[in-house]
C-alpha positions, 0 to 999 in steps of 0.5 A: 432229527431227534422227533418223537416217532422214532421210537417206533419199531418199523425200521422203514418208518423211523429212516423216513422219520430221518429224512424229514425236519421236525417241522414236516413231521409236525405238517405231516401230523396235521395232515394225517388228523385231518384225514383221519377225522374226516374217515371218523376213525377217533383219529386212528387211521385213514379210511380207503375213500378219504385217502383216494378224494385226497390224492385225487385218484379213485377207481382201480387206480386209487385202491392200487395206491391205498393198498401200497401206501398200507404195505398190503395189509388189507385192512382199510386203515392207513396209519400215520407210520404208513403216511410217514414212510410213504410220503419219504418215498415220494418226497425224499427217496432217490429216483430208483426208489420212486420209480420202484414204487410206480412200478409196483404200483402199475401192477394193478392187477396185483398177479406180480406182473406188468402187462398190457392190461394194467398200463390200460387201466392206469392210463385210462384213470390218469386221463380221466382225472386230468381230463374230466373236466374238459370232456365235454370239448372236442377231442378231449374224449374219450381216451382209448386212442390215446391210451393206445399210442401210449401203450405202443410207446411201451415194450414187452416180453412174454406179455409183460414190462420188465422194470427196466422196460418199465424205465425206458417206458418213463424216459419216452413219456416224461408226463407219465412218469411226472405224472405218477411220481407225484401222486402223494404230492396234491399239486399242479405238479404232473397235471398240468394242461397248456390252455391251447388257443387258436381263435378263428380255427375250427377245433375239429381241424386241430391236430393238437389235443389237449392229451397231446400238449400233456405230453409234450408238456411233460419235458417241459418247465412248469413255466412253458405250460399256461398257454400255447398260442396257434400261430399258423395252420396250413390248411387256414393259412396256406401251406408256404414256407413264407406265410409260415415265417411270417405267421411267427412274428407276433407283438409285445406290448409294454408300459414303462416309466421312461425319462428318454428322448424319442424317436420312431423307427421301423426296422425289419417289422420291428415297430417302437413308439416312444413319447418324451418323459412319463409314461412309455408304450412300446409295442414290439413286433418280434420272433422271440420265444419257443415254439411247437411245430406238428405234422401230420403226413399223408400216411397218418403218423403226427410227430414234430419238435419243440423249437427252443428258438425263434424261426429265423434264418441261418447258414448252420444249425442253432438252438439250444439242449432244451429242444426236441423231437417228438411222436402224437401218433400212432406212438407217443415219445418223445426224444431229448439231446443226447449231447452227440451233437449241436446240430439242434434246430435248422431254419434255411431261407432263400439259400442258392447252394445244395449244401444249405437246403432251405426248410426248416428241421431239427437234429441229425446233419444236412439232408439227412435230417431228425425232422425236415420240412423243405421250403415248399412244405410239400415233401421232406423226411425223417431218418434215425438221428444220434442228436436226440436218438430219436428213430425215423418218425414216420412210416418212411424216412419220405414224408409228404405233409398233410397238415403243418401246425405251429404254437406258440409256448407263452411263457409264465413271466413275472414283473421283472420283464417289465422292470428290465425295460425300464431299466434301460432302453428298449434298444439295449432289449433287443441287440438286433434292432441296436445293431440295424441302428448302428448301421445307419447311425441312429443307435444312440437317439435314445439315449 
């Protein structure tokens, strides 16, 4: 980029220098002044304390970073060649260069190895700065048993994780690897937390904690992660596959300018009231949007899926690539299509034949499914599943639930939802609805 660092000497600086345009340099220069004026080093170097309250990391954790950010010198001072060529790491390096890196840096212990031990350490400092302000809730802390289920996720050989290892590790617990690969990057990229609401229920009967939702928020968009909403808690509303569909509807709310003649139908729970000119309020009661369901069997195990698409009746398998599997405990993972199959999601209601068991499932084929849950929500089973390569779940492929949970994922929308109604009709938003009218003739009162 013809900027004035390269004529440093270090080659790994001046093919950092390269992938940077001059006006990052330039912010990256800024950046590094600050720092160094807060370590009072005359704006030669960043002090070890400065760096770690700047990315956030302090502990064993924060001097692992420090000392590979400054290539191992020891020598407490990180230069702005150290920033420059670390921050091209992160921000500009290929997927194997970051993931060389983090590999490195969960060597904690700096023995040239990656064990039990040092997972332990960075687990634990991981959730104590993401978590450290929620401790004082319930089931917030502290975090050995979810560093244990972490771990279990993990596989080693002769006590150690080998890189590759190391690799399969990240793609079973994407928040981790999210996580650690933007520790240079001070955002909510990696550490960002679904405020979880479940008025009315008691916290201590939530098999959903807020180090499990990180998790699974962790194959999710940043989007999908502001609020997740309980819909439906067996042991508050009653284990039944029917209060389980009913508790899925929830309502939306809109205010639109509307220039339309009016009428007031109700079709399937779907509500719309509409006045003549100015000011419109429509209020929809509806099944649109993800969900996470979780189960906890009798035999301790808590895993689920991520519902891409509402629960509703069908004859086959629906849904989308964005649905998963996933495991809370005693291991955490989480499996995404493979792209063997479409079988993604199944929702079965009041079918007569064997060849539509009714429940609702994901993945796998008929009655021999990745997760299913029958429509009496007393039994079901998981086998291993080519869908999302996902394992039997459970201790057995038998299960029989102790607790079934489903939330609602809020997503993060901005105007335009509001701007697209107005734009049309409400009956154009919801294909549905237009279509019941057509069938009795009423399609076109509005408009």
């Amino acid at each position: 980029m013809g900027n004035s660092e390269s004529s440093s000497s270090d080659p790994r600086f001046v093919s950092a220098t390269r992938a940077f345009a001059q006006t990052e340099l330039e912010d990256l220069r800024s950046l590094f002044a600050s720092l160094a004026a807060q370590s009072q080093s005359n704006g030669k170097y960043i002090s070890p304390s400065v760096f770690k309250g700047y990315i956030g990391i302090d502990g064993s954790l924060g001097d692992r970073v420090f000392d590979l950010v400054t290539q191992k010198r020891r020598d407490q001072k990180l230069t702005f060649e150290d920033l420059v060529i670390a921050k091209g790491t992160y921000e500009k390096g290929t997927n194997q260069d970051i993931e060389e890196f983090i590999y490195q840096l969960l060597d904690v212990s700096g023995d040239g190895t990656v064990g039990r031990s040092d997972l332990e350490v960075v687990l634990m400092s991981m959730l104590d700065n993401l978590f450290h302000q929620q401790c004082s809730e319930p089931k917030a802390g502290p975090h050995q048993e979810i560093v244990e289920v972490f771990i279990n996720a993990a596989n080693f050989t002769s006590d150690s994780m080998s890189f590759e290892d190391f690799q399969k590790w990240c793609a079973l617990l994407p928040a981790v690897r999210k996580y650690l690969g933007s520790l240079l990057m001070p955002s909510d990229s990696g550490s960002q937390v679904p405020k979880l609401l479940h008025p009315d229920v008691d916290p201590s009967h939530i098999l959903l904690r807020k180090e499990y939702a990180w998790h699974i928020g962790g194959a999710l968009s940043p989007t999908e992660l502001d609020e997740w909403k309980l819909l439906y808690h067996s042991a508050v509303h009653g284990q039944s596959f029917n209060t389980f569909l009913g508790h899925m509807l929830f309502q939306k709310v809109w205010t639109v300018e509307a220039k339309s003649c009016v009428f007031l139908c109700q079709f399937l729970g779907s509500c719309f009231y509409l006045l003549i000119e100015g000011k419109v309020t429509v209020e929809l009661n509806c099944r649109d949007g993800p969900t996470v369901l979780i189960v906890k069997d009798r035999d301790g195990c808590i895993y689920g899926g991520y519902a891409s698409q509402p629960w509703e009746r069908h004859a086959d398998f629906y849904g989308d690539m964005r649905s998963f599997l996933f495991q809370l405990y005693p291991k955490a993972s989480i499996f995404r299509p493979t792209g063997g199959n479409h079988n993604l999601q199944w929702c079965a209601v009041n079918f007569t034949s064997d060849s539509i068991p009714n429940g609702i499932g994901f993945g796998g084929r008929v009655n021999h499914f990745g997760l299913f849950l029958s429509a009496n929500f007393d039994q079901g089973h998981t086998f291993t599943c080519t869908t999302f390569g996902s394992p039997c779940l459970s201790k057995t492929s038998k299960i029989y639930p102790e607790t079934i949970e489903c939330w609602r994922v809020v997503p993060i929308r901005d105007d335009q939802e509001r701007l697209d109604v107005a734009k049309g009709t409400v009956l154009e938003r919801f294909k549905e609805d237009r279509h019941m009218l057509n069938m009795v003739g009423l399609a076109n009162s509005s408009e």
